[in-house]
C-alpha positions in Angstrom: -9.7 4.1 22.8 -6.0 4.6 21.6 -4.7 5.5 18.4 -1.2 3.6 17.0 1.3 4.3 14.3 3.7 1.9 13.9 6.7 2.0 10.8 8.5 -1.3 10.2 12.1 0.4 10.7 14.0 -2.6 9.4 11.5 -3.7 6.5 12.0 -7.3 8.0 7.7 -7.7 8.0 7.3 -7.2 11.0 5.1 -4.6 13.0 4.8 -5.9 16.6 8.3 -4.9 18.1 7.5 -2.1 20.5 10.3 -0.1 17.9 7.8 -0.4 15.5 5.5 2.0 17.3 6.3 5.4 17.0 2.7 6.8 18.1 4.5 8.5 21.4 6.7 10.9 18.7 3.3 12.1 16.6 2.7 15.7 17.5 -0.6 16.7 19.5 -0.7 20.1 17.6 -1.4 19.0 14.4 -4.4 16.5 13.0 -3.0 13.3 11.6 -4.8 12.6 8.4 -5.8 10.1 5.7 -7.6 9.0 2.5 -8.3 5.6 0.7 -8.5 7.8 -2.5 -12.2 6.8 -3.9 -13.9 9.2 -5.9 -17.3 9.0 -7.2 -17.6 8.1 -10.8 -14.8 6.8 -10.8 -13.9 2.4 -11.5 -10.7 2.4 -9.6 -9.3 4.4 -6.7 -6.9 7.3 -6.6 -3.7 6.9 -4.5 -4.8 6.6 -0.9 -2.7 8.8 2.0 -1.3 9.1 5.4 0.3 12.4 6.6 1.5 13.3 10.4 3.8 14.9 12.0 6.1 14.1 14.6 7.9 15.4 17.2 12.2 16.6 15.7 13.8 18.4 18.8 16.6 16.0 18.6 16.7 15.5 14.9 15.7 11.7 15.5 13.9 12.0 11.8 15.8 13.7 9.8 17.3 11.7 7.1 20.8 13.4 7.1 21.7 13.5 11.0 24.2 10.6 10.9 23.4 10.5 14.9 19.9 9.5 14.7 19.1 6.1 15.5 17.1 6.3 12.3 20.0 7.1 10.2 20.0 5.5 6.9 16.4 4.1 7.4 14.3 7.0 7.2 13.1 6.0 3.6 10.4 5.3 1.5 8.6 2.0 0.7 8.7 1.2 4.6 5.5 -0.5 5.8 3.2 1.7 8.1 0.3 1.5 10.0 -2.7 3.9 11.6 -5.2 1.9 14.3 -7.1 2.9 16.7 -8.5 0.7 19.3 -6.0 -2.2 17.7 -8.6 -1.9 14.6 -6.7 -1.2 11.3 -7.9 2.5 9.7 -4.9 2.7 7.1 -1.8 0.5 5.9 0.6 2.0 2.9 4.4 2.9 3.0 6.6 5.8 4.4 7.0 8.4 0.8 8.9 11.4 2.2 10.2 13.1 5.4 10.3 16.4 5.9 11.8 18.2 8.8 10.6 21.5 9.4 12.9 24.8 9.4 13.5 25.7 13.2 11.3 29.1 13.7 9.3 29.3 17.1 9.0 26.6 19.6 10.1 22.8 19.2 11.2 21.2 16.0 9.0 18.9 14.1 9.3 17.1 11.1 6.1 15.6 8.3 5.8 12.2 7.4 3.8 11.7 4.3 3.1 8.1 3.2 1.1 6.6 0.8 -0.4 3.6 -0.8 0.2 1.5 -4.1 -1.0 3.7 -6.8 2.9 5.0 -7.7 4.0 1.8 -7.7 1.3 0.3 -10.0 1.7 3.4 -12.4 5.1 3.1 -12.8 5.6 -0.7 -13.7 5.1 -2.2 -17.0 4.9 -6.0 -17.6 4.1 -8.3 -20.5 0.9 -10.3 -18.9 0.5 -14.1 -20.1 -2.2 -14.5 -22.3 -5.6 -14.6 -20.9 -9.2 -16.6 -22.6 -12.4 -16.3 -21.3 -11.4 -14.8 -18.5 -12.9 -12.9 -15.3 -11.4 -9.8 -13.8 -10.8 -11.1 -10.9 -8.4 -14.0 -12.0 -6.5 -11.4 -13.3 -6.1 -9.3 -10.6 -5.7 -12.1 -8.2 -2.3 -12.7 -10.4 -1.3 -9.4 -10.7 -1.9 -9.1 -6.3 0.3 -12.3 -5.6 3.1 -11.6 -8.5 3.2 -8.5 -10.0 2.7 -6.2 -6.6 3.1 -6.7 -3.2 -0.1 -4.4 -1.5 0.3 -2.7 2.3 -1.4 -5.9 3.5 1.2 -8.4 2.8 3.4 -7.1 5.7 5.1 -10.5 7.2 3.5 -12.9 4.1 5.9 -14.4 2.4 5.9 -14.5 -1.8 8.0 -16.2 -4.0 11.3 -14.5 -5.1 10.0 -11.0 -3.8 13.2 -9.5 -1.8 12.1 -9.4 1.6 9.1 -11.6 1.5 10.7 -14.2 0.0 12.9 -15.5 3.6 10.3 -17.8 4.9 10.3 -18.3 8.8 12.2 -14.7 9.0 9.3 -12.5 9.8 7.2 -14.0 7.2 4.7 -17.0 6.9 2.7 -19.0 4.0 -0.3 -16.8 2.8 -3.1 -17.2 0.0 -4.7 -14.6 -2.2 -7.0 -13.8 0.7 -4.4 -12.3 2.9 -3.6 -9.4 0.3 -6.7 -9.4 -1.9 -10.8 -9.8 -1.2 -11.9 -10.5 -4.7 -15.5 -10.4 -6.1 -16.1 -13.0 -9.1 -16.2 -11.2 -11.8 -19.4 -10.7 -14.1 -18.1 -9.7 -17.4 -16.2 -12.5 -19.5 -13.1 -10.8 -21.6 -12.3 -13.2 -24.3 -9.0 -12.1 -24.2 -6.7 -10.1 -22.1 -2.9 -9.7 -23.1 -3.6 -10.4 -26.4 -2.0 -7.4 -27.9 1.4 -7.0 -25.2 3.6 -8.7 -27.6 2.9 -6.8 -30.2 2.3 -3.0 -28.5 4.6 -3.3 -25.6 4.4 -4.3 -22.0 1.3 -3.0 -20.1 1.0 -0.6 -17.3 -0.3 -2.1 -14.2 -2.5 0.6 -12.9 -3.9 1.2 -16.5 -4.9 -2.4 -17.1 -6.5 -3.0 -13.8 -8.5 0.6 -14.5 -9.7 -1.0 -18.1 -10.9 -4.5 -16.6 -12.8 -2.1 -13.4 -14.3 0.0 -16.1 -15.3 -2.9 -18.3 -17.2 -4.6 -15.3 -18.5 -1.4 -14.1 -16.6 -2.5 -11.4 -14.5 -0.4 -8.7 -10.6 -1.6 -7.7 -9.2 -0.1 -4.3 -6.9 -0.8 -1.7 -9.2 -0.7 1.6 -8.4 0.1 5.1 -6.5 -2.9 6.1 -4.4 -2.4 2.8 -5.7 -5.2 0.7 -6.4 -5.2 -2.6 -10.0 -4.8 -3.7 -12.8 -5.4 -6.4 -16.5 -4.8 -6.2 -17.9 -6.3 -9.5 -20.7 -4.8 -10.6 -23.7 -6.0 -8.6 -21.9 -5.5 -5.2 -23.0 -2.6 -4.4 -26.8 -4.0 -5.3 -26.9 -6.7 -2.7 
């Protein structure tokens, strides 16, 4: 029984080169640690987290030692992975790296990454417009176009840099490798309706109004794909 963490260095989509794996550099002292972000009460999921630290005596991770052999990849949006026993427990992207002042004993250095709530907050996008429609056709457009969630590591999207190079680390995919979808119960006669006219809508806001409408819940789950329970899921 083993635990992994493996970082996709060159953002190529691919996890498998022994690089990848950094799990030999984590630090023993410290507890690595992470959340999927769901809250009671709540219809969709807070952002979920990774944080570790590693191992820094010879400056390998920090981002301004030109003689690392990290140098000019130790960055965020980087694929990563947490298993244990070769069974997924958490898939996001690198956020930060923070090397740790040298005070007593060896030098060490926190990785903090985290999933796709940043990125669904922060991008806008006028929807096309949507009749008698289920949440989950909506979502299942906004997983395959709009975002790109932890899970797609090595599938291939159209015209989304570095997914987009089929047969170079990536292959052909369907809305099941990035999404497990519940059919919706509610109907929304209209969704989009109002973009033109009030502006482009915010990604994490719209997919928090159709979960809340549905009585639903949206999260990304363990094995980083996107998620929604409609509302009788959690009754069967």
């Amino acid at each position: 029984m083993t635990w992994a963490i493996k970082v996709d260095w060159d953002d190529d989509g691919s996890l498998g080169n022994p690089s990848r794996d950094i799990t030999g550099d984590v630090c023993d002292k410290t507890p690595v640690t992470w959340e999927l972000g769901m809250r009671p009460f709540e219809h969709i999921a807070d952002e979920s987290l990774l944080t570790f630290t590693v191992w820094n005596d010879d400056r390998k991770y920090s981002p301004e030692n030109t003689g690392s052999p990290l140098y000019g990849r130790l960055r965020p949006s980087l694929a990563v992975e947490l298993s244990y026993s070769e069974i997924v427990m958490w898939r996001g992207f690198t956020a930060s790296f923070k090397p740790a002042p040298l005070r007593y004993g060896k030098r060490t250095a926190e990785i903090e990454c985290r999933g796709v709530k940043s990125q669904l907050e922060a991008f806008e996008f006028y929807p096309r417009l949507y009749e008698n429609v289920t949440a989950d056709v909506v979502i299942s457009d906004i997983a395959t176009t709009i975002i790109i969630p932890p899970a797609a590591n090595g599938l291939w999207l159209l015209g989304e840099m570095g997914y987009s190079e089929l047969g170079w680390g990536t292959y052909l995919g369907s809305i099941t490798d990035v999404a497990l979808l519940d059919v919706g119960k509610h109907v929304f006669p209209y969704v989009g309706d109002n973009s033109q006219n009030d502006g482009p809508l915010n990604v994490y806001a719209l997919l928090k109004d159709l979960a809340e409408t549905e009585r639903g819940y949206v999260f990304v789950n363990r094995a980083g794909k996107l998620v929604f329970w409609n509302r009788h899921h959690l009754l069967n």
